[in-house]
N, C-alpha and C positions, 0 to 999 in steps of 0.2 A: 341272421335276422333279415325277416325281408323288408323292403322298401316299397312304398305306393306311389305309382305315374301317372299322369293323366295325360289320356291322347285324346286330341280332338279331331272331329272329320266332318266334313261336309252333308248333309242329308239334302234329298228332294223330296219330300214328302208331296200326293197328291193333294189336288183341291177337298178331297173328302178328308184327308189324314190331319192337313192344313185344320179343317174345320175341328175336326176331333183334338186336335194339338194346342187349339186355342181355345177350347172347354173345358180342356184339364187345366193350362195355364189360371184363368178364371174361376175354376174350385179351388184350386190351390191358392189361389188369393182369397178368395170369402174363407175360408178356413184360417189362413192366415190371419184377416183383418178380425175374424170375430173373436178368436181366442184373444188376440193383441188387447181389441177392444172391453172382452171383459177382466184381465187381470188390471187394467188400467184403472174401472172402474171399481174394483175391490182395493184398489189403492187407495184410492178417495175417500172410500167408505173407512178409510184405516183395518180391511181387512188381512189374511195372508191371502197372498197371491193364490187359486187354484191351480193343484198338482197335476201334470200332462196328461192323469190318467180318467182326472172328471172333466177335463177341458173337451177328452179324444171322445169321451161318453155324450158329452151335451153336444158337442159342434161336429161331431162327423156321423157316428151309431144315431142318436135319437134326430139325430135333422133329418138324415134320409128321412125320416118316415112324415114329415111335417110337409105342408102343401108349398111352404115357402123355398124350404132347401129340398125337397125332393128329385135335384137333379143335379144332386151328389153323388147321386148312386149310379150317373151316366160314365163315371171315370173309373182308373184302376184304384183304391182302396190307399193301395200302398204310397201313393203319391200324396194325397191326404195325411197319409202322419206322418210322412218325412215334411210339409208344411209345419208341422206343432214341430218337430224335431227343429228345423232351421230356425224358430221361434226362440225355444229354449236354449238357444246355441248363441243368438244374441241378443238373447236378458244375459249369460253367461260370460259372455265378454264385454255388457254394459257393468256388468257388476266388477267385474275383473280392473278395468279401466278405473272405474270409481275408487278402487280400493287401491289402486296402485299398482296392482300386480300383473297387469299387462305391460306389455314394452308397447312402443308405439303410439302414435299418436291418440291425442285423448277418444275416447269411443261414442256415439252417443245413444239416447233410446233407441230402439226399436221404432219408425215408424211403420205407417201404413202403407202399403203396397198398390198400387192404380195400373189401369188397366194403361195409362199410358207414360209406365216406364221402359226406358229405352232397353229394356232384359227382362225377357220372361223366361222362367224356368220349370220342369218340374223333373224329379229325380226318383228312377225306378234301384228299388235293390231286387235281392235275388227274391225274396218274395212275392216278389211280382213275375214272376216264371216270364220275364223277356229270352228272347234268345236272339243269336245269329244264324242266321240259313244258310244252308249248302250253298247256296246261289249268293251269300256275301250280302243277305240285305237284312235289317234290324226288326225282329216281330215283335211291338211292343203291344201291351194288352187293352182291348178296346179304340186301338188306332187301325192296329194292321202291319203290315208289311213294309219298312220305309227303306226304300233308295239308298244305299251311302257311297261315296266318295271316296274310295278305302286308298288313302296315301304310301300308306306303309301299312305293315302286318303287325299284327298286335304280340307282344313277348309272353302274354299267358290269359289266361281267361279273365277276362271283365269282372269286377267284382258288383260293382252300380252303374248303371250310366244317366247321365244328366241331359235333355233334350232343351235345348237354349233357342230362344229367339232374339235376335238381335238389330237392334234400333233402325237398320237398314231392311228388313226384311227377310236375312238368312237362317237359316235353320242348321244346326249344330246337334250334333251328338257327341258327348263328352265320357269318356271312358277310365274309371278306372283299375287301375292292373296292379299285382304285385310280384315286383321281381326280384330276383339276386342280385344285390350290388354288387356283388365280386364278377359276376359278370361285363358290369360296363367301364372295370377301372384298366385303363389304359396302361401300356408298358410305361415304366422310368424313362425321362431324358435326365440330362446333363445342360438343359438351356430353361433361361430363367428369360422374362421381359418386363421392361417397364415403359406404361403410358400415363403421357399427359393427353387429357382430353379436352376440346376445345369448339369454337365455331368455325372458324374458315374452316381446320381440317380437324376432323372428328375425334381421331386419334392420331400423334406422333410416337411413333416407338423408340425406343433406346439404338436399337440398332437403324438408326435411320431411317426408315420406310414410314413412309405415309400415308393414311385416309383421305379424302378429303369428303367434305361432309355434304350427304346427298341434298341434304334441307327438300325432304317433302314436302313439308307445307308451302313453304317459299313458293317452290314450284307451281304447288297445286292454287295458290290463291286467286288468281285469277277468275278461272272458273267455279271457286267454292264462294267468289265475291256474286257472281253473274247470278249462282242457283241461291245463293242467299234471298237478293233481291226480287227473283220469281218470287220465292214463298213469299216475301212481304206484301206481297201484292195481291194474295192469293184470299177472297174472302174466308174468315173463321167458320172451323165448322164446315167448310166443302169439302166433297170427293178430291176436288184439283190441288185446295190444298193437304191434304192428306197424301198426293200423288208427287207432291213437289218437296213435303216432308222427305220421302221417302227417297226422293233423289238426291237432298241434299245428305241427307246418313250413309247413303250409297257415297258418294264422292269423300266426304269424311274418312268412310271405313277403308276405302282405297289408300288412300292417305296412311292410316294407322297402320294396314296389314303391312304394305311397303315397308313401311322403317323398321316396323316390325321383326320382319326377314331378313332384312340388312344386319340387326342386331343380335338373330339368330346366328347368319352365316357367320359375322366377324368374332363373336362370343368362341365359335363354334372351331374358327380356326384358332386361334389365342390359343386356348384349351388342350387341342391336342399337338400344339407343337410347342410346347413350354412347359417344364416339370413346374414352373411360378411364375404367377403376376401379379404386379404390383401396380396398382392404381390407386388415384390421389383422391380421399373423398369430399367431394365437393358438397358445397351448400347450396344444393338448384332451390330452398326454398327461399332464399336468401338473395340468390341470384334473379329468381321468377320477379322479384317485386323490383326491380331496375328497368332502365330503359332497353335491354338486349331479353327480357323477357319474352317475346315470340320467339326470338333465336334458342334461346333457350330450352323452352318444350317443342320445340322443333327437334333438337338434338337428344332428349329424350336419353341423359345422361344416365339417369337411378334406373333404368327398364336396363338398360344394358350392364352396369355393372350388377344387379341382378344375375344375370344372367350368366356372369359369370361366375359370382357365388357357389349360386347350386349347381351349376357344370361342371367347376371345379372338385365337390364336394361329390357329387355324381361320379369322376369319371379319375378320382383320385389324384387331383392337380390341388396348389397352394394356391390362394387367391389373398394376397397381404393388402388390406387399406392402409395407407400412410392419411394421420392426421391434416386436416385443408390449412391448419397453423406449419406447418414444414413448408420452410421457402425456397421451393425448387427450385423458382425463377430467381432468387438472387444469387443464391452457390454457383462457383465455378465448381463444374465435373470435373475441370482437370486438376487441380490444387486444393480444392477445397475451402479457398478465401470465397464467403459473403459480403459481395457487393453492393448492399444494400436494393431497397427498391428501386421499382421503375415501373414509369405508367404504362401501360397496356399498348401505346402504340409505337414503342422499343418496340423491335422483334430482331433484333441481334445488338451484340454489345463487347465490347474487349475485356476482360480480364485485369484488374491496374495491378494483381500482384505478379502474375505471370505470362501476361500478355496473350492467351491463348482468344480469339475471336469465336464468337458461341452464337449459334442461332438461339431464342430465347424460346420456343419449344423443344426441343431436339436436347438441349442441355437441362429443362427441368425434366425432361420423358427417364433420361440417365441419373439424374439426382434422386428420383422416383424408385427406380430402380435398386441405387445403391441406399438407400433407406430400408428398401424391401426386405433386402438382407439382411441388414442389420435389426431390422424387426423378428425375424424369422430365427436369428441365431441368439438373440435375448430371448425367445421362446422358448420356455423350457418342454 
């Protein structure tokens, strides 16, 4: 059975492509918006919703030829119904949500799409005869020929690719592939790990070793205080501040991509040197609304055990959650007497049944650990 990746790359599309790539963005939103907007209206009226296939007939086939939408027909085709498609995909999980049967957080309608949201997209499949060039650059239809930034080599032929614009101004081409999972599962070990994760240090391990935690933003604030402050000052509605917009998304995304990578590489080494790991699942939303809430999505806890998830599940590793009710910090590791709590600014403490002194990360990272197991082996 095979499995779908998606790899993203960098593009440089020129100034002409640029223009062509924000005309398809653009129809792909009117297309969007009109459909959205008339099953909305047949709601009203208490009618049924219209089926994608009078919607694709009114709002993409009979527009071209009207003087209003007539420059529908300047884009590839295929872009326009994968629009209706991402439409009916979230009435489907508005509905899904509603009824219960999605997991996750509540869902809501569909809205409308603007030209200035921080993500434009629009998504070719193979119908749209895109291809890659000898010369390693992306020929999409009615654009041209785009630049990519090719990181790594791709495991098999593209199935779609999705062309992203992003709230700083980069351009993206997003690919995806299908490959053999037996391909990326790693040999067997014999070593298991457990982490507690945290603010000073990001991760402590069972076996001793530590993180310590980069705090991107921390860092970055400064100067993300200074470009703030430009744009406020920036008249509404100007080129300058459209210019200073654009710097402050730029220093953002700096920000993002960083921790980002951080959470790659560390996910990444976890992974392959541990048949299992065991992490504590925390309440970041629970956490967010405290006063350590910038520390917090700083640390960007749920993006990384993410990551270890489908890594683990990817590359044939155990990734065990221990409930955030398991009190790592009061067990002794070594004895296993519960010492009851202790506030947050304890970070070592003795043992009163057997005396053993315990850093107070370091000995929940080990009680993490030996729960892990015990979760794993009560799994049938």
């Amino acid at each position: 059975m095979l499995v779908q990746l998606r790899y993203a790359f960098r593009i440089e599309p020129t100034p002409g492509q640029r223009l062509a790539l924000n005309r398809a963005f653009g129809c792909v939103r009117v297309v969007f918006n009109d459909c959205l907007r008339a099953r909305r209206d047949a709601h009203r009226a208490g009618l049924p919703y219209p089926k994608s296939s009078e919607l694709s007939k009114r709002f993409i086939t009979e527009a071209k030829t009207t003087p209003g939408r007539s420059w529908l027909g300047e884009v590839s085709a295929v872009v326009l119904q994968q629009s209706l498609r991402d439409l009916d995909a979230a009435y489907s999980h508005f509905f899904a949500s509603v009824k219960g049967t999605r997991k996750g957080p509540r869902i809501g309608e569909p809205r409308m799409k603007s030209k200035r949201d921080s993500r434009q997209a629009v998504r070719f499949t193979a119908n749209a005869r895109w291809s890659i060039t000898a010369d390693g650059r992306l020929n999409l239809p009615k654009i041209g020929k785009v630049k990519v930034r090719w990181s790594r080599s791709l495991p098999s032929v593209p199935s779609t690719v999705t062309v992203l614009k992003d709230a700083s101004g980069r351009y993206w081409a997003s690919f995806v592939v299908e490959t053999d999972p037996a391909a990326d599962i790693l040999p067997p070990l014999d070593a298991d790990q457990g982490i507690d994760l945290g603010l000073t240090h990001f991760a402590v391990m069972a076996d001793g070793s530590r993180v310590r935690s980069p705090r991107f933003l921390r860092r970055a604030e400064k100067k993300l205080e200074r470009e703030q402050r430009r744009l406020s000052r920036r008249a509404k509605g100007s080129k300058n501040r459209n210019k200073q917009r654009i710097k402050v998304a730029r220093a953002h995304a700096k920000v993002a991509d960083a921790r980002k990578d951080f959470h790659h590489k560390l996910s990444t080494k976890l992974i392959r040197e541990n048949q299992a790991v065991s992490v504590e699942s925390l309440s970041v939303r629970g956490l967010a609304r405290t006063r350590l809430a910038k520390s917090v999505h700083d640390a960007g806890w749920s993006a990384f055990v993410h990551m270890l998830e489908y890594k683990a599940v990817r590359h044939g590793r155990t990734l065990t959650k221990v409930d955030r009710a398991f009190p790592s910090s009061q067990i002794c590791s070594t004895c296993g007497h519960r010492d009851g709590p202790k506030p947050l600014h304890i970070r070592a403490w003795t043992c009163r049944q057997c005396g053993t002194h315990h850093d107070r990360d370091w000995n929940a990272s080990k009680n993490v650990k030996h729960e892990g197991r015990r979760i794993r082996a009560a799994t049938p």
